[in-house]
C-alpha positions in Angstrom: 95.3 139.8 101.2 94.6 138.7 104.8 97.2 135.6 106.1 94.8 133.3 108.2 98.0 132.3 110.2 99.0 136.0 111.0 95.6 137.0 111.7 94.8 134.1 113.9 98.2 134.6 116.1 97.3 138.1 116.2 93.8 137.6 118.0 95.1 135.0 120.4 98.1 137.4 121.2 95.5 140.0 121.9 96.6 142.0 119.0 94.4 144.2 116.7 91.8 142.0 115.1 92.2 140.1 111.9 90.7 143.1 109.7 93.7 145.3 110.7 96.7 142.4 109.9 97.2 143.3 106.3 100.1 140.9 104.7 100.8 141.5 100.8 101.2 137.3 100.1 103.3 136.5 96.8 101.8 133.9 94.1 105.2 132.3 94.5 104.5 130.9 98.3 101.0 130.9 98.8 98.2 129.7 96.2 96.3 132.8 96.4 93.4 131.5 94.7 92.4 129.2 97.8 93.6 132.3 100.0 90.7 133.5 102.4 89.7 136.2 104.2 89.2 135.9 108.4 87.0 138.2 109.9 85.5 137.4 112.9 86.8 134.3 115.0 84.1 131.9 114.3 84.3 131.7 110.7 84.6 128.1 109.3 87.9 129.2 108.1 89.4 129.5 112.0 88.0 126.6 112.7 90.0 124.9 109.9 93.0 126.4 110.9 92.7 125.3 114.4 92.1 122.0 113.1 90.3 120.0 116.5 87.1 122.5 116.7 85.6 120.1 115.6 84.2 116.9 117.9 84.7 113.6 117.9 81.2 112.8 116.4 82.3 114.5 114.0 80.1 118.0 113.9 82.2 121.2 114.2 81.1 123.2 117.9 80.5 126.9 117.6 78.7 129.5 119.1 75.9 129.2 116.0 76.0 125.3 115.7 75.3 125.0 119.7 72.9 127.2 119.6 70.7 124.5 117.4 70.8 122.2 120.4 67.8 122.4 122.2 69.3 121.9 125.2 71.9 124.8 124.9 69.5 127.0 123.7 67.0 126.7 127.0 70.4 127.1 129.2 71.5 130.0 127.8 67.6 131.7 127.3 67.5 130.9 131.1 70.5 132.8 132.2 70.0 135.4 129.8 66.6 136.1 130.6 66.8 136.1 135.0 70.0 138.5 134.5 67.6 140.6 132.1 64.4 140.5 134.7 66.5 141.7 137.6 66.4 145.8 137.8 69.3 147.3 138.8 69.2 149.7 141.5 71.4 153.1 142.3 72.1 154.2 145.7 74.2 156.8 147.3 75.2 156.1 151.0 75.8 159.5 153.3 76.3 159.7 157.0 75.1 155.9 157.6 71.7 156.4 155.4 71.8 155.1 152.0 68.9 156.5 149.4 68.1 155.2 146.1 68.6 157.7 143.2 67.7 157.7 139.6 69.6 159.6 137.6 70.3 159.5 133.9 72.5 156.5 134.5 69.2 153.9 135.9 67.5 154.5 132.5 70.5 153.3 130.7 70.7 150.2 132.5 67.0 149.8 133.3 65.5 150.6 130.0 67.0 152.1 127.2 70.8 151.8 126.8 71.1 153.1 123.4 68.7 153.6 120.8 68.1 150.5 119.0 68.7 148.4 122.2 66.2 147.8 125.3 68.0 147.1 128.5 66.2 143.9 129.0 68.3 142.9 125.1 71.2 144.6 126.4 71.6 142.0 129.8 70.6 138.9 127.5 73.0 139.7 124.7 75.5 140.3 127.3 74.9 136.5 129.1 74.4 134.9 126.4 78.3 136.1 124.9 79.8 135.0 127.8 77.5 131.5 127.9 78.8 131.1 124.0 82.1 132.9 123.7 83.5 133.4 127.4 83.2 137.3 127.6 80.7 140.4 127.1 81.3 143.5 126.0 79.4 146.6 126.2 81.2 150.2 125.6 80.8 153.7 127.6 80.2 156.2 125.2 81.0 159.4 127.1 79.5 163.2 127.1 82.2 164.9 128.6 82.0 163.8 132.5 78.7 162.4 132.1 77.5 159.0 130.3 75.9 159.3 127.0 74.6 155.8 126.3 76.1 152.0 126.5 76.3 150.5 123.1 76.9 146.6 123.5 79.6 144.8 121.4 79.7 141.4 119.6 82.6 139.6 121.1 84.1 138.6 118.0 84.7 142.4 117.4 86.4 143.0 120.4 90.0 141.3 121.0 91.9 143.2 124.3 95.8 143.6 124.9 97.2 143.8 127.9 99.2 147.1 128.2 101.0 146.8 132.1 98.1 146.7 134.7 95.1 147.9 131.9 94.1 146.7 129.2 93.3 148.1 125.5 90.7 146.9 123.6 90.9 147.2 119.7 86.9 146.9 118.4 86.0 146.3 114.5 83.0 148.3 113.4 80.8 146.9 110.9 82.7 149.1 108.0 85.7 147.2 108.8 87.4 150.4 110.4 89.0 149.5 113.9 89.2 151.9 117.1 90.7 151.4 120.2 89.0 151.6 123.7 90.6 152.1 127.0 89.8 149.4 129.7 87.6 152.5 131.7 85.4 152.9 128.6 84.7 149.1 128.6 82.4 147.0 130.6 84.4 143.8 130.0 82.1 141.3 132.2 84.0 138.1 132.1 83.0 134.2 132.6 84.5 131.5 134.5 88.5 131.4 133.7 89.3 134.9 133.5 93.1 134.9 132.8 93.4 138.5 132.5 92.2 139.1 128.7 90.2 136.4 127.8 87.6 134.2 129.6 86.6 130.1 128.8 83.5 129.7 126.8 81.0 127.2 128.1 80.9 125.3 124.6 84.3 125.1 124.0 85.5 123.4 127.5 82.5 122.4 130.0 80.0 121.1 127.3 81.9 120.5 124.0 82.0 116.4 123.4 78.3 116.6 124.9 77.0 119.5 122.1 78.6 117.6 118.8 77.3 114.5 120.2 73.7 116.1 120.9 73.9 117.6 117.0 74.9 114.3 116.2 72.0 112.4 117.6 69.9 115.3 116.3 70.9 115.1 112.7 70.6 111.1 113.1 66.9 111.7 114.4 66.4 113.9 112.0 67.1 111.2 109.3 65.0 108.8 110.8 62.1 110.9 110.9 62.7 112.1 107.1 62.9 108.0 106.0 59.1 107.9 107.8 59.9 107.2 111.1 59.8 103.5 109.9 61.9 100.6 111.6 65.0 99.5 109.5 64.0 96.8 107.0 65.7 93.7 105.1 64.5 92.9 101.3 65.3 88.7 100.6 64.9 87.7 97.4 65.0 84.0 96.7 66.4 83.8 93.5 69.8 85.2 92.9 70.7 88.6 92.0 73.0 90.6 90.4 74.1 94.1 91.8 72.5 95.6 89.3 69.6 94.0 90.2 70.0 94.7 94.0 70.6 98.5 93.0 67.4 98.5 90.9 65.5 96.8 94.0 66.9 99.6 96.1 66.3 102.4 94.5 62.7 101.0 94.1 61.8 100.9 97.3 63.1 103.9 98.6 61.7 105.6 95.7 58.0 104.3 96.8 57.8 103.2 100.6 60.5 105.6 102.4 60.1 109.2 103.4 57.6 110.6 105.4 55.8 111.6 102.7 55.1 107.8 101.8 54.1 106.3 105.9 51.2 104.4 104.8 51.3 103.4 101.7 50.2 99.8 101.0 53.4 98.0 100.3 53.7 95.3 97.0 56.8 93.3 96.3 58.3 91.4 93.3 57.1 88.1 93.4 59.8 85.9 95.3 61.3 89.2 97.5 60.2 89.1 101.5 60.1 91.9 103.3 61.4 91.4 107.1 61.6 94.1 109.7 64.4 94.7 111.9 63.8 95.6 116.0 65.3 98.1 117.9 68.6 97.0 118.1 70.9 97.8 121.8 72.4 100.7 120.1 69.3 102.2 118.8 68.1 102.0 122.6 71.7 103.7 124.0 70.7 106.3 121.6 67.8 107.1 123.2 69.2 107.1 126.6 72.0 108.9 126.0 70.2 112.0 124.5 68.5 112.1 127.8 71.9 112.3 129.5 73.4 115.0 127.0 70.7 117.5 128.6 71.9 116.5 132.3 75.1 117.2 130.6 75.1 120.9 129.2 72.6 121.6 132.0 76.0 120.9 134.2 78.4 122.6 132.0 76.2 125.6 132.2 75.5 125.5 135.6 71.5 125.6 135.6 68.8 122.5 137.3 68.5 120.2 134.2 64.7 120.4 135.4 64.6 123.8 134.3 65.7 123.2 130.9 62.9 120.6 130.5 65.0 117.2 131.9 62.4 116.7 134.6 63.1 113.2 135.0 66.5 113.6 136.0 64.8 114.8 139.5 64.1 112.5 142.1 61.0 114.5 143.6 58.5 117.2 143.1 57.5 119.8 145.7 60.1 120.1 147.9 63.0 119.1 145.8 62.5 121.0 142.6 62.0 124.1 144.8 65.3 123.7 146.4 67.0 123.0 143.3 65.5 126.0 141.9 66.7 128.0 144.8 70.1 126.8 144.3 69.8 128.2 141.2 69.3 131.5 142.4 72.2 130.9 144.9 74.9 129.1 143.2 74.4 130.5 139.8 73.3 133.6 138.9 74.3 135.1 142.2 77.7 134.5 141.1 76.2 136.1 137.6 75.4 139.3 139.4 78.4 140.1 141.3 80.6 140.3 138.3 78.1 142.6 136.5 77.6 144.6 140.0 81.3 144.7 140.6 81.8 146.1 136.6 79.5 148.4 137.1 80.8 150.1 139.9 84.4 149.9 139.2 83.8 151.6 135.5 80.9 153.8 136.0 81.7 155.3 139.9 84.7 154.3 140.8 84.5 155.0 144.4 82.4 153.3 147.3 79.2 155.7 146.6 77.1 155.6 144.8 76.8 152.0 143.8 74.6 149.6 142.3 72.7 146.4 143.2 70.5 144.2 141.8 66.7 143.8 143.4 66.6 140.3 143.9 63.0 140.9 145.3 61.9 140.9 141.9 62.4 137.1 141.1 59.7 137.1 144.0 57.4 138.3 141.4 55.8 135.3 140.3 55.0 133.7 143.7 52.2 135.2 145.7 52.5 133.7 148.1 56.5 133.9 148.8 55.9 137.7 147.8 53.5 138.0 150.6 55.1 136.1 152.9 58.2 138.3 153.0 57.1 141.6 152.8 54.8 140.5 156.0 58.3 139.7 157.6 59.3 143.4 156.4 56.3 145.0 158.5 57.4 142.6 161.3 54.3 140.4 160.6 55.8 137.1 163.0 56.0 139.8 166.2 59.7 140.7 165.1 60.9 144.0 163.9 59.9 145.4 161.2 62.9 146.8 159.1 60.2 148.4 156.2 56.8 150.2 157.3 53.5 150.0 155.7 53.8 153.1 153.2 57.1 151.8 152.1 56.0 148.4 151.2 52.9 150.0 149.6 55.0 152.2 147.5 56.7 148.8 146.1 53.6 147.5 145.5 52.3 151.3 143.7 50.4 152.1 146.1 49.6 155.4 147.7 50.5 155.7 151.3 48.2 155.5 154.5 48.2 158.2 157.4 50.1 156.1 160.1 51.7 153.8 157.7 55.4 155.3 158.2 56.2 154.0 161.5 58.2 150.7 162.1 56.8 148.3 163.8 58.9 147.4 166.9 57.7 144.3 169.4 59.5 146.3 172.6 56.8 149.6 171.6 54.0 147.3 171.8 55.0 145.3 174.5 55.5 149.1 176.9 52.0 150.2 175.4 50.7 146.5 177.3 52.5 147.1 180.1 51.6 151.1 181.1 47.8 151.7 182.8 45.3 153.3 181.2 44.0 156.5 181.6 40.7 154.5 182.9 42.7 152.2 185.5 44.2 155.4 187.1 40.9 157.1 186.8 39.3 154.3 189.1 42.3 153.8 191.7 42.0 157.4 192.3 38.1 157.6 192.5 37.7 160.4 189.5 34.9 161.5 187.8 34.2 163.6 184.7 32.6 167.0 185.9 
């Protein structure tokens, strides 16, 4: 039999998980018929034994529960899916010249890591654990001094244990059976918080309060639609009655006139019973408002525009505005997205300065046209600067065969000497020549 207690200091201590704590518990001490097993860290039974997992309003926050928040969910399918549009690129820099290369390694992380993954899953699953749990895990498998495939890791599988300057991971497979993993065998891309084994989830510190009272509001909504979407309503009787009475009157008119399934129907009363109907009361209205503000909220804990998880009211302008908020975006957020991953990458899978890997950021371009155009123009040297691309190389991003002439770089000093030298036909005149 499993001890919750023992298992649940063992994974904050960075121990093996709570599959490999095996304690033999005595009828005598324990009543091992309400005894339960703990296998992954967000089972309702950790949550009970941390006791507070569970918000104010009342609704326990984790990963799954959050998830049911619509406002959660867009943040998180956001991040997840720019990291998994972004290609990742492999160079190898010699003499001052770097060239991109494509060995076995960009088809790992480009398309297929392992063989029931894509690589587009593989960089979603792996935001979307740190967004919900604070870390992502995805393990080298190794073919002697060669990489076989990456197989990604649920993060409630994984617990780490620092072992001097390294860490050692200890992974449950989905037998049960547990295997350690050596820090260089581990992509370990961590969140905000890093203390060394662990990162902070976004649910549990930045957005927690504003997620149980968003599944609050959710389930009351819920509720309200289910009763018919009706306003609240007061029965008067004139007479006297008893509680049986009031029960029986109850009962009847919930029976008949609430529920969704009822909205419409022609309402008749006992003779001497009015029927009055209540208006939106100040809290009903705060309840409105403050859904709106729950969005703003977890858009804020997760570090995205809340006008790009649907809030568009919280902006204060269109055009302008929501383009520079969007570019932020870019900036602020996922850049700092992408340097962990880049810096992961190369630490675990070069470790040295070359090759490397980096992220074409050209592709979030893809969308616009017009931004698209407008910068590879700038690469030619379209605004009379130079050119740091040439023609066939821009073509052959675009897949498109090359041109004769097109693998030259454009260079305003060449054109402006071509401007300035005489022609053939100028010196033919000064000196009087003629063709013979």
């Amino acid at each position: 039999m499993i001890n919750p207690i023992r298992a649940l200091a063992a994974m904050w201590a960075g121990g093996a998980p709570s599959t490999a704590v095996v304690e033999r518990i005595e009828p005598g001490g324990v009543d091992v018929e309400n005894s339960v097993t703990v296998t992954r860290s967000s089972d309702p039974q950790i949550i009970a034994v941390l006791g507070g997992a569970e918000s104010t309003s009342g609704f326990a926050v984790t990963p799954d529960s959050s998830m049911r928040v619509s406002a959660v969910f867009a943040a998180v399918r956001l991040l997840a899916g720019t990291l998994a549009s972004i290609p990742v690129s492999i160079y190898r820099e010699s003499d001052g010249k770097r060239e991109s290369i494509q060995p076995d390694l960009w088809w790992l992380l480009n398309e297929e890591p392992i063989g029931n993954w894509t690589a587009a899953a593989m960089w979603s699953w792996v935001m979307q654990s740190r967004m919900m749990r604070g870390d992502g895990y995805v393990e080298i498998v190794r073919a002697g001094a060669g990489i076989r495939s990456l197989r990604p890791l649920h993060p409630d599988a994984v617990f780490g244990r620092k072992v001097g300057d390294y860490l050692v991971y200890s992974v449950t497979r989905d037998d049960g059976s547990v295997y350690a993993v050596h820090q260089d065998d581990m992509l370990h891309f961590t969140g905000f918080g890093f203390n060394g084994i662990r990162s902070m989830s976004a649910i549990q510190w930045g957005a927690f309060q504003s997620i149980g009272i968003s599944l609050a509001a959710d389930t009351f909504s819920g509720s309200f639609f289910a009763n018919g979407a009706a306003p609240k309503h007061v029965l008067k009787a004139q007479a006297k009655l008893d509680p049986e009475q009031i029960e029986l009157l109850r009962a009847e008119y919930l029976k008949k006139y609430a529920g969704a399934r009822n909205a419409g129907t022609p309402m008749v009363l006992p003779n001497g019973v009015d029927l009055k109907e209540m208006s939106m009361t100040s809290v009903d209205a705060q309840l409105l408002e403050s859904r709106k503000f729950q969005i703003v909220d977890i858009a804020r804990a997760f570090g995205v525009p809340a006008h790009m998880i649907g809030a568009q009211e919280s902006t204060s302008s269109w055009g302008s505005g929501v383009q520079a908020q969007t570019l932020g975006f870019i900036k602020f957020s996922m850049q700092a997205h992408l340097d962990i991953a880049r810096q992961e990458l190369n630490r675990k899978l070069f470790r040295r300065a070359s090759p490397f890997v980096e992220h074409k950021m050209e592709s979030l371009m893809a969308g616009d046209s017009k931004a698209e155009g407008d910068y590879l123009r700038q690469c030619v040297g379209g605004s009379q600067g130079p050119g740091w691309m040439t023609i066939n190389e821009v073509r052959r991003v675009k897949n498109l065969p090359p041109v004769p002439g097109g693998d030259v770089l454009f260079r305003p000093d060449n054109l402006a000497l071509a401007a300035s030298e005489p022609s053939i036909k100028d010196d033919d005149e000064k000196t009087g020549a003629t063709d013979s």
